[in-house]
N, C-alpha and C positions, 0 to 999 in steps of 0.2 A: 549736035555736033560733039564729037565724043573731043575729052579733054587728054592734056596730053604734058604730064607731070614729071616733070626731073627727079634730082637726088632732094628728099624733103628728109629733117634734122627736128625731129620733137622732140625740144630739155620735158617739156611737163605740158600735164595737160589737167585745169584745174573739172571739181566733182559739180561745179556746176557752168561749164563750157563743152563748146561744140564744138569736134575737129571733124572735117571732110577735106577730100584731097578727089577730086574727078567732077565727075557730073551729079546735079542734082535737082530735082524738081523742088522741094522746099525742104525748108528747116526750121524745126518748133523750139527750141530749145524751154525748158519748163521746171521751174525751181521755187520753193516757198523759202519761206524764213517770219520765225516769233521773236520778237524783241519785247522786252521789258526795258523800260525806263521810269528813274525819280519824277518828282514833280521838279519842271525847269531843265529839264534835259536836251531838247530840240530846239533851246529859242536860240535864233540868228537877230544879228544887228549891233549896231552900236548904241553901248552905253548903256547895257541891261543889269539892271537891279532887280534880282530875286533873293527874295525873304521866304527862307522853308524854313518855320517854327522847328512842327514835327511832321517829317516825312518819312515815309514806309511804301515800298512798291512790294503789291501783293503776286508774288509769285508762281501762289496756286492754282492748276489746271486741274478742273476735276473730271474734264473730258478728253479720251485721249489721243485720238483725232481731230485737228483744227484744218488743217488744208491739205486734204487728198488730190493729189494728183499721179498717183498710180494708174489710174485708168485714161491719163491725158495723156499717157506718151504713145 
């Protein structure tokens, strides 16, 4: 059933979201991301005590490809 769309108003449209306006049989939308973190950086809850002496997050990637997804869109 074909769709049938008024006056549409895009402020923005972010580099890893999906805009469609009609008809559609499916939508993949497909995005990576590399995070580095300290030690103690992710803990949730109450009443956390972390002790980092000496901490050092190693930042080097010596390959330069981690997650292709080129070929997934």
């Amino acid at each position: 059933m074909p769709a049938i769309v008024g006056v549409v108003n895009v402020n923005s449209v972010g580099s890893a979201s999906v805009l469609h306006i009609g008809d559609v049989f499916t939508i993949s939308p497909v995005s990576s991301a590399k995070t580095f973190a300290g030690a103690g950086s992710f803990n949730t809850g109450d009443r956390l005590q972390v002790i980092n002496q000496q901490s050092a997050t190693n930042t080097n990637d010596q390959d330069v490809n981690d997650q292709n997804i080129a070929g997934n869109l």
